[in-house]
PDB file of N, CA, C and O in Angstrom:
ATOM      1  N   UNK A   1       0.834  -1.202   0.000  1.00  0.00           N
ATOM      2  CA  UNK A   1       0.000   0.000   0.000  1.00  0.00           C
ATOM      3  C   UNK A   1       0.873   1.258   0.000  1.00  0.00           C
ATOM      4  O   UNK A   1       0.609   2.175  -0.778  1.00  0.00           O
ATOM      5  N   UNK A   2       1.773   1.319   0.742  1.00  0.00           N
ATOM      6  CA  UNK A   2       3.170   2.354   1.000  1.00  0.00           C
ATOM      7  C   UNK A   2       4.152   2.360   0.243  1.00  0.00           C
ATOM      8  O   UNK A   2       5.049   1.688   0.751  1.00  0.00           O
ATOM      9  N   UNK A   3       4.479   2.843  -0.860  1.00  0.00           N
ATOM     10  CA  UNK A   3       5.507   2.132  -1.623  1.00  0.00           C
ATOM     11  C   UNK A   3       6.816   2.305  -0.983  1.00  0.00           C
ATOM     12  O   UNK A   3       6.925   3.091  -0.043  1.00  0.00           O
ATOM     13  N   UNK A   4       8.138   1.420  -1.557  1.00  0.00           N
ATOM     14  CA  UNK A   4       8.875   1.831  -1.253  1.00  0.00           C
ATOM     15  C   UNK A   4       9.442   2.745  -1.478  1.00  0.00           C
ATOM     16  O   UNK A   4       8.800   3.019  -2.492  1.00  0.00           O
ATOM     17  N   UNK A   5      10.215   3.599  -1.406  1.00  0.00           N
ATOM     18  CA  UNK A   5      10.797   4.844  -0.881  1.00  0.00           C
ATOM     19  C   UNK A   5      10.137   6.359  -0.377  1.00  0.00           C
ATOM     20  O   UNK A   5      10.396   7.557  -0.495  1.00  0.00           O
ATOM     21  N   UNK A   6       9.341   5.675   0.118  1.00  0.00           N
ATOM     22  CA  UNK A   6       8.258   6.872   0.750  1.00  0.00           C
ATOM     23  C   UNK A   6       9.410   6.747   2.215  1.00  0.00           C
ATOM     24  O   UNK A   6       9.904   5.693   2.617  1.00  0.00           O
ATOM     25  N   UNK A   7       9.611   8.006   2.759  1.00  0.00           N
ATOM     26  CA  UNK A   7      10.261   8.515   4.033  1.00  0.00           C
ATOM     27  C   UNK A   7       9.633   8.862   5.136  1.00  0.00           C
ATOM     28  O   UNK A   7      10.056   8.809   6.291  1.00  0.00           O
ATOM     29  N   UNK A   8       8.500   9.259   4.705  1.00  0.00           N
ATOM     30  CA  UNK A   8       7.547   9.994   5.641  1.00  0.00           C
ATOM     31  C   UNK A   8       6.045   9.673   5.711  1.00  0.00           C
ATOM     32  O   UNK A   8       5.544   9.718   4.587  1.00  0.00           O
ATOM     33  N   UNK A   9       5.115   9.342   6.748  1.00  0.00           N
ATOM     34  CA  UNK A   9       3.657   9.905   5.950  1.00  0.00           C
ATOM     35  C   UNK A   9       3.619  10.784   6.810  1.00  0.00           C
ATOM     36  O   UNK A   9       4.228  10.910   7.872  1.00  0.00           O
ATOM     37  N   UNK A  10       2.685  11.547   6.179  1.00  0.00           N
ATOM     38  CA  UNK A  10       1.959  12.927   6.715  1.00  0.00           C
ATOM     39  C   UNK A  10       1.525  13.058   7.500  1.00  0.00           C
ATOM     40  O   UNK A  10       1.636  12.023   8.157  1.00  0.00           O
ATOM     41  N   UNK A  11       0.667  14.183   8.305  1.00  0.00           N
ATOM     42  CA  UNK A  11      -0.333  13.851   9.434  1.00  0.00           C
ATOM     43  C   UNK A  11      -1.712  13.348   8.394  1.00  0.00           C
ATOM     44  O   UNK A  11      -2.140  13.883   7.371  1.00  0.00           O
ATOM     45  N   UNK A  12      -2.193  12.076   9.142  1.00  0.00           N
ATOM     46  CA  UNK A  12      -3.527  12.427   8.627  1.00  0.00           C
ATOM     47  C   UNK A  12      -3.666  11.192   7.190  1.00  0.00           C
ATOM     48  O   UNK A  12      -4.674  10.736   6.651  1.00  0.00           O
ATOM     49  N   UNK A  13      -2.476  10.992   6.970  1.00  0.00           N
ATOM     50  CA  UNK A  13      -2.494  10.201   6.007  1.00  0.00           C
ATOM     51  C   UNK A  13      -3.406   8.758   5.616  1.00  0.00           C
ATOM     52  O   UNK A  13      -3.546   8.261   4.498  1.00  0.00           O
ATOM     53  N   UNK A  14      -3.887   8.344   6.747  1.00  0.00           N
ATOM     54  CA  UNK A  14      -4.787   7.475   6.546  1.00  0.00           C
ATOM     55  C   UNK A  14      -5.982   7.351   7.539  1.00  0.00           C
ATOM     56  O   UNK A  14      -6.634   6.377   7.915  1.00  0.00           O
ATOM     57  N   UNK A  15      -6.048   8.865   7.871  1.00  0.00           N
ATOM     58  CA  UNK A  15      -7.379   9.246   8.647  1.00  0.00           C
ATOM     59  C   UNK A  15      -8.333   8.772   8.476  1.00  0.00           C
ATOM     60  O   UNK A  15      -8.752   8.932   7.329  1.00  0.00           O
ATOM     61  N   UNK A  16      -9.308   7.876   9.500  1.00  0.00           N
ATOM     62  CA  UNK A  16     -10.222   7.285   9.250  1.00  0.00           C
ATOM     63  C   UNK A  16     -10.453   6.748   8.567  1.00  0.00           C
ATOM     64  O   UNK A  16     -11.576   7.040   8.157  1.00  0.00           O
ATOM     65  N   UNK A  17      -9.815   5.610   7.824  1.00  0.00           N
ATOM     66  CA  UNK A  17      -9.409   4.721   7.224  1.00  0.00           C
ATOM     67  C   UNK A  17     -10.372   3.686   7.124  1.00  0.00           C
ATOM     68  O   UNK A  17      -9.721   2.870   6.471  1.00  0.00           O
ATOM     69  N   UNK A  18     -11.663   3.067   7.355  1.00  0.00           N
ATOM     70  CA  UNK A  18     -12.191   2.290   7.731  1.00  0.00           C
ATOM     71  C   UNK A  18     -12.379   1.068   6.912  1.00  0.00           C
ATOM     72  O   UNK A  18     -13.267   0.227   7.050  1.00  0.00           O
ATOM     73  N   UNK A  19     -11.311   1.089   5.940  1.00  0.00           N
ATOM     74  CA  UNK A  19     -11.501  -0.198   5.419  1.00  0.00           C
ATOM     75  C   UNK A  19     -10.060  -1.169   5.934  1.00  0.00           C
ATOM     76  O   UNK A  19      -9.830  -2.372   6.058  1.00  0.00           O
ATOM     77  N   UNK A  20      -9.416  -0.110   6.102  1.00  0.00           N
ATOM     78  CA  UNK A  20      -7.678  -0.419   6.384  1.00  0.00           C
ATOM     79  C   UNK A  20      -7.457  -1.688   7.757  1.00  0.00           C
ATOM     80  O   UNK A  20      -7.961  -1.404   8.843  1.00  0.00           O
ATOM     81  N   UNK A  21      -6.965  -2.566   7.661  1.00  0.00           N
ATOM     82  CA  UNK A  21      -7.177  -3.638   8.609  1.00  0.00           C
ATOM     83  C   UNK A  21      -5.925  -4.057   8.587  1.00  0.00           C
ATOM     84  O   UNK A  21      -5.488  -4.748   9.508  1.00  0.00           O
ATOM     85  N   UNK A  22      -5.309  -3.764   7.727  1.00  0.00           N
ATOM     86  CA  UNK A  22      -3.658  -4.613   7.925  1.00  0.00           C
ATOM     87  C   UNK A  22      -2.546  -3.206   7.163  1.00  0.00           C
ATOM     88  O   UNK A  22      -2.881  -2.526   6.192  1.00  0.00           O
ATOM     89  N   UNK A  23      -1.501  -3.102   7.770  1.00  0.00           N
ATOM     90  CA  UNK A  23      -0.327  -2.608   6.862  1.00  0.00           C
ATOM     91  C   UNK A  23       1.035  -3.123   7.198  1.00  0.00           C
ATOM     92  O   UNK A  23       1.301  -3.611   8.297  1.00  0.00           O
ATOM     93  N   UNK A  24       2.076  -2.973   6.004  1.00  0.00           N
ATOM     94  CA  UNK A  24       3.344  -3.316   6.006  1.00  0.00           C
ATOM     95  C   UNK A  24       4.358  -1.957   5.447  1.00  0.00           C
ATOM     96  O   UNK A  24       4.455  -1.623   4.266  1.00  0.00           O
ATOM     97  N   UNK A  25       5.004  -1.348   6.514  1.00  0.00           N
ATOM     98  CA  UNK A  25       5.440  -0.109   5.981  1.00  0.00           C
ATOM     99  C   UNK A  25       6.390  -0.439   5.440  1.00  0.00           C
ATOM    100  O   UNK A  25       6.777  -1.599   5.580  1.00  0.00           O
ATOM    101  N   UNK A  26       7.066   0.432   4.667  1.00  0.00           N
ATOM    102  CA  UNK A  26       8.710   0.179   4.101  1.00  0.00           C
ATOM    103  C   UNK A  26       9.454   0.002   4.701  1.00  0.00           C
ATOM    104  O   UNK A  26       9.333  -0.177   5.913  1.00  0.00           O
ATOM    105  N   UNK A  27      10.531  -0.012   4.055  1.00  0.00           N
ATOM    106  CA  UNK A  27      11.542  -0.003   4.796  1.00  0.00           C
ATOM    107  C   UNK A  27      12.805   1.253   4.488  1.00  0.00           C
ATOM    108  O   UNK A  27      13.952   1.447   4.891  1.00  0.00           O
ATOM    109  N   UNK A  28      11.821   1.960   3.510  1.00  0.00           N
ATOM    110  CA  UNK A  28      12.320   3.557   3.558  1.00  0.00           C
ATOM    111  C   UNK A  28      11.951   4.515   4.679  1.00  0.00           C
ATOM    112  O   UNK A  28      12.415   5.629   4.921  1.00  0.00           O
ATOM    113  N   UNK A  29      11.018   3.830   5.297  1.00  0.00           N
ATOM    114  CA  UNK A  29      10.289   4.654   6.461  1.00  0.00           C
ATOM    115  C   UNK A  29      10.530   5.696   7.470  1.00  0.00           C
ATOM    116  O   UNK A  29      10.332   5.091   8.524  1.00  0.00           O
ATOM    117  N   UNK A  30      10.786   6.694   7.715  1.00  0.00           N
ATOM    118  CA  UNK A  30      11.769   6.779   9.165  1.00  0.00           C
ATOM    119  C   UNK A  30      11.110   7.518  10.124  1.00  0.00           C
ATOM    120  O   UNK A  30      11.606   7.584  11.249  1.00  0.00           O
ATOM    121  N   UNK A  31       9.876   8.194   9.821  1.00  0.00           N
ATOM    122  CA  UNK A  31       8.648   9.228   9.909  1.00  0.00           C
ATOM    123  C   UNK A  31       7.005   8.948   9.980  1.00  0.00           C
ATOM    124  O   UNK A  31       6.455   9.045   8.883  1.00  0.00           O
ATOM    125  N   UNK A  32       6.239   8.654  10.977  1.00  0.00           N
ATOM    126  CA  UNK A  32       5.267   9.175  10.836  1.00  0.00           C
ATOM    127  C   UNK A  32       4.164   9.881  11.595  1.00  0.00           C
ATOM    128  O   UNK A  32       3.928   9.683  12.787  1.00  0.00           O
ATOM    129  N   UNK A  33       3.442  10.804  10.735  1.00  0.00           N
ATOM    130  CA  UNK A  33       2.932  12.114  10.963  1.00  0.00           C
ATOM    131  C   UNK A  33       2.395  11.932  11.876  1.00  0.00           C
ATOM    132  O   UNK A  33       2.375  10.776  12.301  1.00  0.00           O
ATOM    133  N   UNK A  34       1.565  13.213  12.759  1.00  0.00           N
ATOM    134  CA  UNK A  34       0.568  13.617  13.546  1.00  0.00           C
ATOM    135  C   UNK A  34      -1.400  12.826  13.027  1.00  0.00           C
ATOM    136  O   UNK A  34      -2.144  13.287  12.160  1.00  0.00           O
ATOM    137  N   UNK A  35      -1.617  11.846  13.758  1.00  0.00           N
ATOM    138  CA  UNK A  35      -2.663  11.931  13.371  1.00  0.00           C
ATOM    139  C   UNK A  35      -2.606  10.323  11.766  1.00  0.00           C
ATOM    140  O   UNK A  35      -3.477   9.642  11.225  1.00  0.00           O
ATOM    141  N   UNK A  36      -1.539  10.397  11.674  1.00  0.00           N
ATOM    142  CA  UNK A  36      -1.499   9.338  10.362  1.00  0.00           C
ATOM    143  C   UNK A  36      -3.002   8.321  10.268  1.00  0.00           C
ATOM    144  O   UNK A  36      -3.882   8.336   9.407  1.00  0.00           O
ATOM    145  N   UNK A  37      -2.858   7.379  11.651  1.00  0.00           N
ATOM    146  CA  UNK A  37      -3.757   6.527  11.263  1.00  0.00           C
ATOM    147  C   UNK A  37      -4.743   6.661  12.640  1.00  0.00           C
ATOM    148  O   UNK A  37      -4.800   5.987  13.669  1.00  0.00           O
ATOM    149  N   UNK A  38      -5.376   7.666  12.241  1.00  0.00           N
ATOM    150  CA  UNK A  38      -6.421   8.245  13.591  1.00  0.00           C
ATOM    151  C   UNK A  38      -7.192   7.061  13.198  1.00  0.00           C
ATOM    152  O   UNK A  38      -7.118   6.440  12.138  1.00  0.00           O
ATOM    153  N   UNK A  39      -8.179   6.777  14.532  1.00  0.00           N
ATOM    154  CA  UNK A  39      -9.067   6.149  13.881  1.00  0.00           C
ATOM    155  C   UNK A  39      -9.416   5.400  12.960  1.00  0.00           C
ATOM    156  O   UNK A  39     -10.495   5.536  12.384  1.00  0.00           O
ATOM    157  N   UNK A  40      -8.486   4.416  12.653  1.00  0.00           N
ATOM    158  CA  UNK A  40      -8.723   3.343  11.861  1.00  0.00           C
ATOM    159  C   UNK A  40      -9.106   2.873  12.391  1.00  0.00           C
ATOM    160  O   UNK A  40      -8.343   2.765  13.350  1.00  0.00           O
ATOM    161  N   UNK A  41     -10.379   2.093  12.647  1.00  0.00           N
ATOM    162  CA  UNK A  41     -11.310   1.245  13.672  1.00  0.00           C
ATOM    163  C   UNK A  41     -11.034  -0.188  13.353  1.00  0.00           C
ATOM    164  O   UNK A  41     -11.208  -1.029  14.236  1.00  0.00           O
ATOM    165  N   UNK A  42     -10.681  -0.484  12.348  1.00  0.00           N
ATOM    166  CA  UNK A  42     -10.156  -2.064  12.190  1.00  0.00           C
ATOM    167  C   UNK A  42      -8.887  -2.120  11.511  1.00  0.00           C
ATOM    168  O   UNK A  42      -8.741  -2.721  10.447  1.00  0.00           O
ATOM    169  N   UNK A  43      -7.881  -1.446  12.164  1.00  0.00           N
ATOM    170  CA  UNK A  43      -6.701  -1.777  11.789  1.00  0.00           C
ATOM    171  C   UNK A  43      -5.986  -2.873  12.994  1.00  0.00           C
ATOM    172  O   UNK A  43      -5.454  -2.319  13.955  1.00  0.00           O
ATOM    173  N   UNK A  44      -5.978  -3.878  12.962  1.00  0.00           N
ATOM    174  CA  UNK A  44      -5.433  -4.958  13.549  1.00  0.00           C
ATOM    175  C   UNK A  44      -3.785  -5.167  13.773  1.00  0.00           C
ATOM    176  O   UNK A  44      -3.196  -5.363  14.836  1.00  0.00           O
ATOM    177  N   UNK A  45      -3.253  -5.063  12.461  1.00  0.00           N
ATOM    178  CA  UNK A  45      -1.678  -5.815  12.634  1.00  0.00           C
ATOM    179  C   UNK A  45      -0.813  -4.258  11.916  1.00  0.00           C
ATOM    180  O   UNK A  45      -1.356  -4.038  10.833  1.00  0.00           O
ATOM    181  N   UNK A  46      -0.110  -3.585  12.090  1.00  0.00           N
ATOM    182  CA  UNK A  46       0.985  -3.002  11.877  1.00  0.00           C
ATOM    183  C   UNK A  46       2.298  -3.729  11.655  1.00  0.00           C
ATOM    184  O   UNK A  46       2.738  -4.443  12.556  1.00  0.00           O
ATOM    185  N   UNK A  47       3.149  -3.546  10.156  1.00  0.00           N
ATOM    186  CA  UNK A  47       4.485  -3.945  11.039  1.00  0.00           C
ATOM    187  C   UNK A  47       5.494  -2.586  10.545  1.00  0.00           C
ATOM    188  O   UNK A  47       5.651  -2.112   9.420  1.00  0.00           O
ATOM    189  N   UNK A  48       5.803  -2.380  11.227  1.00  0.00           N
ATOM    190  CA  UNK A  48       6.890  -1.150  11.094  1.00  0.00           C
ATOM    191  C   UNK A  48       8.088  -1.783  11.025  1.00  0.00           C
ATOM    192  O   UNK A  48       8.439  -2.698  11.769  1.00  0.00           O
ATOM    193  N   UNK A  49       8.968  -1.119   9.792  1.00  0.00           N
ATOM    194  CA  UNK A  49      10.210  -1.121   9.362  1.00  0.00           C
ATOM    195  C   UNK A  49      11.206  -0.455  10.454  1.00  0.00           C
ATOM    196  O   UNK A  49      10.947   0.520  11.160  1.00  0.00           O
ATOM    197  N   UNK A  50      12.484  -1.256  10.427  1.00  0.00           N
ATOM    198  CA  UNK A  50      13.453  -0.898  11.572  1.00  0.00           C
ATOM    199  C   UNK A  50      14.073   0.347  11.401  1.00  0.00           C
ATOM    200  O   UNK A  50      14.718   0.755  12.367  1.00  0.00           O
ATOM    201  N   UNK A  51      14.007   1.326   9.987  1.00  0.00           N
ATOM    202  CA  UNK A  51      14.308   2.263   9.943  1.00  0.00           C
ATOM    203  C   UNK A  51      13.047   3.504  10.346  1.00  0.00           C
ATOM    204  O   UNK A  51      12.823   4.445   9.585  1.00  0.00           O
ATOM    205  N   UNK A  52      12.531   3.364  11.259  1.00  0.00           N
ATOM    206  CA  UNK A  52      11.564   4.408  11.621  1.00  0.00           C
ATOM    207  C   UNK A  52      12.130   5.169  12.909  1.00  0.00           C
ATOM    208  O   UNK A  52      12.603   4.439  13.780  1.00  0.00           O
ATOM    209  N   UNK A  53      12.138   6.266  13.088  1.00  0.00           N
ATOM    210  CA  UNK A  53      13.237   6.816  13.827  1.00  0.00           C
ATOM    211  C   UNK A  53      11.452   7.776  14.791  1.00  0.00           C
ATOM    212  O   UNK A  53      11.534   7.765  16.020  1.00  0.00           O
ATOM    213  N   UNK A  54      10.486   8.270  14.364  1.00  0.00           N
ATOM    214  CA  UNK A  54      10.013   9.154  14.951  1.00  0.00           C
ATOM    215  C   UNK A  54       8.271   8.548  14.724  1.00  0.00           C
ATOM    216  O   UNK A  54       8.050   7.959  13.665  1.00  0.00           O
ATOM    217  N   UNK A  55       7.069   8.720  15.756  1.00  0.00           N
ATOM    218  CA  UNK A  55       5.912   8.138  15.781  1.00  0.00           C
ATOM    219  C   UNK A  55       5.180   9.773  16.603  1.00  0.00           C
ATOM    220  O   UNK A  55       5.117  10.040  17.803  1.00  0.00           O
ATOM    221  N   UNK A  56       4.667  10.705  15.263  1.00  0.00           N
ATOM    222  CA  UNK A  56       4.215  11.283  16.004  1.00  0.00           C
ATOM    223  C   UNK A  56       3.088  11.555  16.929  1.00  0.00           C
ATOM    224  O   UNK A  56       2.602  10.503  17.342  1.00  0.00           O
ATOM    225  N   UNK A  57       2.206  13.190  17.635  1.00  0.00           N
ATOM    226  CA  UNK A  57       1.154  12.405  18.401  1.00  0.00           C
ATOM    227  C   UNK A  57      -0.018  11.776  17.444  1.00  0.00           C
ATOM    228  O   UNK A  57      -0.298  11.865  16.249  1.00  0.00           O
ATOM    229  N   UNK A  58      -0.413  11.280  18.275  1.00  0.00           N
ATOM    230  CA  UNK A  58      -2.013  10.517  17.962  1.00  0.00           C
ATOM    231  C   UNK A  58      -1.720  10.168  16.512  1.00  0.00           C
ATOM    232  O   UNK A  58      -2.343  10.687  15.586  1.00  0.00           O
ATOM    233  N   UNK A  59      -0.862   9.372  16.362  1.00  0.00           N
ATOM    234  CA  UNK A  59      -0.341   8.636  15.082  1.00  0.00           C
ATOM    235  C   UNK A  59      -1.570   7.174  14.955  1.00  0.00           C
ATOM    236  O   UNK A  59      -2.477   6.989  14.144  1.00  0.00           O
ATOM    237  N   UNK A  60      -1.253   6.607  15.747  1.00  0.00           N
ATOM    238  CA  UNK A  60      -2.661   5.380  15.908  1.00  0.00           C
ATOM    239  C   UNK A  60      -3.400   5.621  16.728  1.00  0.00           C
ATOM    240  O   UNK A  60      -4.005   4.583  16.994  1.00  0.00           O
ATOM    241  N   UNK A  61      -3.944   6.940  17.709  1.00  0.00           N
ATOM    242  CA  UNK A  61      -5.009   7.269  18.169  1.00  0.00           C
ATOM    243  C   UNK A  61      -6.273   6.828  17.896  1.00  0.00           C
ATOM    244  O   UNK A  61      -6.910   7.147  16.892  1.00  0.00           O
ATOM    245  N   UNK A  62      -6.756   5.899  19.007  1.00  0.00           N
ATOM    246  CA  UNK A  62      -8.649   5.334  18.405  1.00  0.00           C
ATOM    247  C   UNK A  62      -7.867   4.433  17.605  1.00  0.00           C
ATOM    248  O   UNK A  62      -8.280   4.705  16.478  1.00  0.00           O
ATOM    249  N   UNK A  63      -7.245   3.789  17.505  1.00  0.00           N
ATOM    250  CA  UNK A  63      -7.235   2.340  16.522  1.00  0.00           C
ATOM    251  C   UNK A  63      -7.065   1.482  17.731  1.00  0.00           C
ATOM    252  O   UNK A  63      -6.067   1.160  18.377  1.00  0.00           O
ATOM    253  N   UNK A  64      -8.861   1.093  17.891  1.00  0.00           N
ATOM    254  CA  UNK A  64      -9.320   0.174  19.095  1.00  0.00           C
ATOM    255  C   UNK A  64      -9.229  -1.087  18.697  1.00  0.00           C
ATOM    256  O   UNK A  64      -9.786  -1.820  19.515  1.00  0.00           O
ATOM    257  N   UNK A  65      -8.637  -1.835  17.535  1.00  0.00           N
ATOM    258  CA  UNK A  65      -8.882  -2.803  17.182  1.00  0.00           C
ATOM    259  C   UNK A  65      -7.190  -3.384  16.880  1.00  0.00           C
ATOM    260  O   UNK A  65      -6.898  -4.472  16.383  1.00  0.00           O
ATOM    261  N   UNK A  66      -6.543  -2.661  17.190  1.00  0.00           N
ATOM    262  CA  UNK A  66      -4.717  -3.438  17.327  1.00  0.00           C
ATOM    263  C   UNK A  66      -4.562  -3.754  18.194  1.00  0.00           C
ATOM    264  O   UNK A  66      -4.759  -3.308  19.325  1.00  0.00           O
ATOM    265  N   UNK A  67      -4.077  -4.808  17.710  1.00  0.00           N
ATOM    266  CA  UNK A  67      -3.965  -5.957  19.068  1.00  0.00           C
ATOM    267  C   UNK A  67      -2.238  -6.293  19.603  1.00  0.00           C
ATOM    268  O   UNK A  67      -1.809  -6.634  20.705  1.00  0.00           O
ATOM    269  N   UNK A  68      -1.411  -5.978  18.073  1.00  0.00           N
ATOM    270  CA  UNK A  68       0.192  -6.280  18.413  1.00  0.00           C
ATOM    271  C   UNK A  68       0.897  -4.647  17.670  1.00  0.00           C
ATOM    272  O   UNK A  68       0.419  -3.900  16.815  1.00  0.00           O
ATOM    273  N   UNK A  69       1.871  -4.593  18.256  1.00  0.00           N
ATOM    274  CA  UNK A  69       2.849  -3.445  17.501  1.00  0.00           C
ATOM    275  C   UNK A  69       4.199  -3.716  17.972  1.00  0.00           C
ATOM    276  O   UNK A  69       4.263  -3.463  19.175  1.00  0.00           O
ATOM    277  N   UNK A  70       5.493  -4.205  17.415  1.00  0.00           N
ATOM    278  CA  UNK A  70       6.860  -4.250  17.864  1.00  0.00           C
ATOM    279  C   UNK A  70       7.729  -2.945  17.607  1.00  0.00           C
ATOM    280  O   UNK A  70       8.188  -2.789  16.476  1.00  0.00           O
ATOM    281  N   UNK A  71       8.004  -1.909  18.684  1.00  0.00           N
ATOM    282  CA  UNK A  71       8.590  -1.142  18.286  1.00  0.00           C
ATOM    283  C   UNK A  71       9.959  -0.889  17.822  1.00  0.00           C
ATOM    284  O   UNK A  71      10.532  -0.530  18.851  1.00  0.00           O
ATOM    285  N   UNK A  72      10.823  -0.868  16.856  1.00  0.00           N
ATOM    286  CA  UNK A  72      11.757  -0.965  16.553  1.00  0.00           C
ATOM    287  C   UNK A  72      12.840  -0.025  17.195  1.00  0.00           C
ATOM    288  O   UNK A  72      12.637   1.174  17.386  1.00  0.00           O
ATOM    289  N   UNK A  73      14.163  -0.762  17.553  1.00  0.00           N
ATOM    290  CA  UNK A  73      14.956  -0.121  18.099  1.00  0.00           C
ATOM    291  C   UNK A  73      15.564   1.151  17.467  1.00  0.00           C
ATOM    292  O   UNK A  73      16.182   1.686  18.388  1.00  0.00           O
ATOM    293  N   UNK A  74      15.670   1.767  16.548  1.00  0.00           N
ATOM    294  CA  UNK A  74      15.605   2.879  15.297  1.00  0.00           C
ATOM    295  C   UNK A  74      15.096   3.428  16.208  1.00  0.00           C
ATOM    296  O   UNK A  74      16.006   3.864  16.914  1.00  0.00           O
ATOM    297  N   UNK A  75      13.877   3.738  16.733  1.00  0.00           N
ATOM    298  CA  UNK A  75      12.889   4.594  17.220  1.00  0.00           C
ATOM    299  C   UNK A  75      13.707   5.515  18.563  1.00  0.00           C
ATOM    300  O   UNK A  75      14.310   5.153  19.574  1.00  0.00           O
ATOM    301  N   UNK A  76      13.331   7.001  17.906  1.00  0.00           N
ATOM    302  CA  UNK A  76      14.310   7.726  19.060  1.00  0.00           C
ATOM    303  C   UNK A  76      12.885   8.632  19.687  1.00  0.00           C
ATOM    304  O   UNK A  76      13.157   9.486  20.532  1.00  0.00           O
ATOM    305  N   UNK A  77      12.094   8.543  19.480  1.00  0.00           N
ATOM    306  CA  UNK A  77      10.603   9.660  19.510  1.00  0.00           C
ATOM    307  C   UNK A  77       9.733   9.202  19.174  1.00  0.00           C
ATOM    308  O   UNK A  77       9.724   8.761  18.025  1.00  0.00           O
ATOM    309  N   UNK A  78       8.409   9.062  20.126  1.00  0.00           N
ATOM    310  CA  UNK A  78       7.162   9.315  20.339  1.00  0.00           C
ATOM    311  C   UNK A  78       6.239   9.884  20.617  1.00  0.00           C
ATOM    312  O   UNK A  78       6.175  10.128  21.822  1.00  0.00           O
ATOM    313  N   UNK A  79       5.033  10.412  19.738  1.00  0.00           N
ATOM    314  CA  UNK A  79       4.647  11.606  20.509  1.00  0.00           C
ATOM    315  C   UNK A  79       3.637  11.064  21.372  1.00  0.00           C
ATOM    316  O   UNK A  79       3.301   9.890  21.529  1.00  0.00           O
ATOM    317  N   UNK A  80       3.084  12.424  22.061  1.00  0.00           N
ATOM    318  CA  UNK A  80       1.836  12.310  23.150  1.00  0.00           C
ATOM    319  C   UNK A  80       0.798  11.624  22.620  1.00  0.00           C
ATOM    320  O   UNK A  80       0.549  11.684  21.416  1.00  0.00           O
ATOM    321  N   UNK A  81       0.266  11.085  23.258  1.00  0.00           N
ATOM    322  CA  UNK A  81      -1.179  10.373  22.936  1.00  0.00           C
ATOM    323  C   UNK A  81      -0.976   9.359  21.383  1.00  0.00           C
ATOM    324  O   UNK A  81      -1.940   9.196  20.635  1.00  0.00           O
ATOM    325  N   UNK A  82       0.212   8.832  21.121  1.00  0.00           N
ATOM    326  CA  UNK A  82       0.421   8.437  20.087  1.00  0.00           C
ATOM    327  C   UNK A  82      -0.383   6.670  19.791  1.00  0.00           C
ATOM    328  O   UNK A  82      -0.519   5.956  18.798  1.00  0.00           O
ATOM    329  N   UNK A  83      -0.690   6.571  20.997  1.00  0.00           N
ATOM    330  CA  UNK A  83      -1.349   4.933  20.629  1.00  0.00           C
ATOM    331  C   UNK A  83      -2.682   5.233  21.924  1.00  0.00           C
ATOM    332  O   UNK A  83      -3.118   4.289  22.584  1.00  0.00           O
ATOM    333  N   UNK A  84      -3.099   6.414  22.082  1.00  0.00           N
ATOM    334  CA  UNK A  84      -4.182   6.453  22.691  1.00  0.00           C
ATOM    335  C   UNK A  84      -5.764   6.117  22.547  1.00  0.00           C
ATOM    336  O   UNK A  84      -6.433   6.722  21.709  1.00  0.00           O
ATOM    337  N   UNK A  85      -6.240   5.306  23.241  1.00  0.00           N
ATOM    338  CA  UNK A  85      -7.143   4.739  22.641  1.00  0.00           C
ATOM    339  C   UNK A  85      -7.057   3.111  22.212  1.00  0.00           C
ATOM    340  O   UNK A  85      -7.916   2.248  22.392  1.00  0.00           O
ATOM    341  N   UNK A  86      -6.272   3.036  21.842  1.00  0.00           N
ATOM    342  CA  UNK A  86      -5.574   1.533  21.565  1.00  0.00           C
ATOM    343  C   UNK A  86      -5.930   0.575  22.599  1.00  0.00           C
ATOM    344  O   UNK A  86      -5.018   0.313  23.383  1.00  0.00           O
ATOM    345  N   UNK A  87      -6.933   0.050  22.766  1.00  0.00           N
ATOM    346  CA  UNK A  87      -7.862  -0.419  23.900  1.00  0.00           C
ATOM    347  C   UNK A  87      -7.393  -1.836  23.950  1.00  0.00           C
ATOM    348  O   UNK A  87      -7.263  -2.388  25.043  1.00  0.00           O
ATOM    349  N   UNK A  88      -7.169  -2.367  22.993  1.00  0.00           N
ATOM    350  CA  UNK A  88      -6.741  -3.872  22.470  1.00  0.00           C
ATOM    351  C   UNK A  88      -5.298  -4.583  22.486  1.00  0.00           C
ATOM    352  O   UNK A  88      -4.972  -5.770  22.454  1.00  0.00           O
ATOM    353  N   UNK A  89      -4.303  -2.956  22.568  1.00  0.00           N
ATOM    354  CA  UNK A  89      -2.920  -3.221  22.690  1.00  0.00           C
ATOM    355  C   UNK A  89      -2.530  -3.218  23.210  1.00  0.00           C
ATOM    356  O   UNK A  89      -1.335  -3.484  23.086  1.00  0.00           O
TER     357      UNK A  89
END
């Protein structure tokens, strides 16, 4: 869904998403936005690439339906409220 050499997503990038249930980010990854995957209500499985360095806030905010996330050691920053809501994780 993400191709490879995407660096960043945006804020917002897959806001309310409600069909979105699974993703596999790159492994160009190193960034993502404010808000990316608000509210995806059935997003279940994430896997994040080891080059992701930053998770900003409310990045998976309200995604009540993830159940696993491995955070990669890359990761130097998280923002506030970034997996808030995440009732399942």
């Amino acid at each position: 869904l993400v191709p490879n050499g995407v660096i960043a997503l945006e804020g917002g990038a897959f806001y309310e998403c409600s069909t979105l249930t699974s993703i596999t980010l790159p492994d160009s990854l190193t960034a993502i936005g404010d808000e990316a995957f608000f509210c995806c209500d059935y997003l279940t499985a994430v896997t994040l690439p080891d080059s992701l360095a930053s998770i900003s806030e409310r990045a998976f905010g309200g995604c009540s339906a993830l159940t696993s996330l491995t955070l990669p050691d890359s990761l130097t920053s998280i923002g506030v409220a970034a997996f808030n809501g995440c009732s399942a994780l």
